[in-house]
N, C-alpha and C positions, 0 to 999 in steps of 0.2 A: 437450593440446588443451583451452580451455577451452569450457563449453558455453555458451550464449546463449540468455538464457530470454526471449526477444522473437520475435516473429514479422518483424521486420525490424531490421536493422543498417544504421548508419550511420558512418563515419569522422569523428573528432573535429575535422577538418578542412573536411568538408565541412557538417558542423552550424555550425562557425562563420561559414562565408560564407553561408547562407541558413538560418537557424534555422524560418523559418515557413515556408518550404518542407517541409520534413524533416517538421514536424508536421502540416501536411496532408495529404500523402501519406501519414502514417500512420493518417490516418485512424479516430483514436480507439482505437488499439490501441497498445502498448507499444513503444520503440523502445529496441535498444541501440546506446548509443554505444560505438565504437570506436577503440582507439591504440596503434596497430603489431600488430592482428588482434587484440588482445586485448581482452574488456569491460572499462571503464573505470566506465560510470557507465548509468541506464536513463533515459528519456524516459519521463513519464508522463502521461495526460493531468489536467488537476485533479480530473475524476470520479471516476477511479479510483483516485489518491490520498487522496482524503477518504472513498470507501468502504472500503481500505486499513485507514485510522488509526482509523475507525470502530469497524472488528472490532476494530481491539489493545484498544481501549477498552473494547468486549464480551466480550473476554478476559478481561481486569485486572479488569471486574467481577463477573463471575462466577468468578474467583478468591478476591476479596475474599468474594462470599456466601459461597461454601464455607467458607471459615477461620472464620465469625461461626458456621456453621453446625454446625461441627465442635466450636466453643469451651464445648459443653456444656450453654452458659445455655436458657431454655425461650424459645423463639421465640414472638413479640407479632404478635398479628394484627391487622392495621391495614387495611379498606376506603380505597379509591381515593378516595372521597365525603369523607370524614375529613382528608385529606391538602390 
């Protein structure tokens, strides 16, 4: 059994005959699409998507600090004002 990380499902079927349908009634929370009971693919609204991509970005950059961080050199202080 797969699991469905959506608060509602929907048939890949029926997304196709009224897609704005489907995202209204979701009402700004996450929908999974579905084909032959199984997730296929998730509905998201664009909020939550670009909040999403945002963190990976706040990830990747606070990845990247670390590594500068770790790389030994003496860390440059630099004010906001400056910049």
């Amino acid at each position: 059994m797969d699991v469905i990380l959506a608060p509602s499902s929907v048939g890949i079927s029926e997304l196709k005959v009224n897609p704005n349908a489907v995202i209204e009634a979701a009402e700004g929370m996450p929908v999974a699409v579905l084909n032959r009971n199984k997730p296929v693919a998730y509905l998201l609204p664009a909020a939550a998507w670009e909040a999403i991509c945002d963190r990976l970005e706040d990830i990747e950059l606070k990845e990247v600090a670390e590594q500068r961080l770790a790389d030994g050199k003496a860390a440059v202080e630099v004010r906001l004002d400056d910049l």
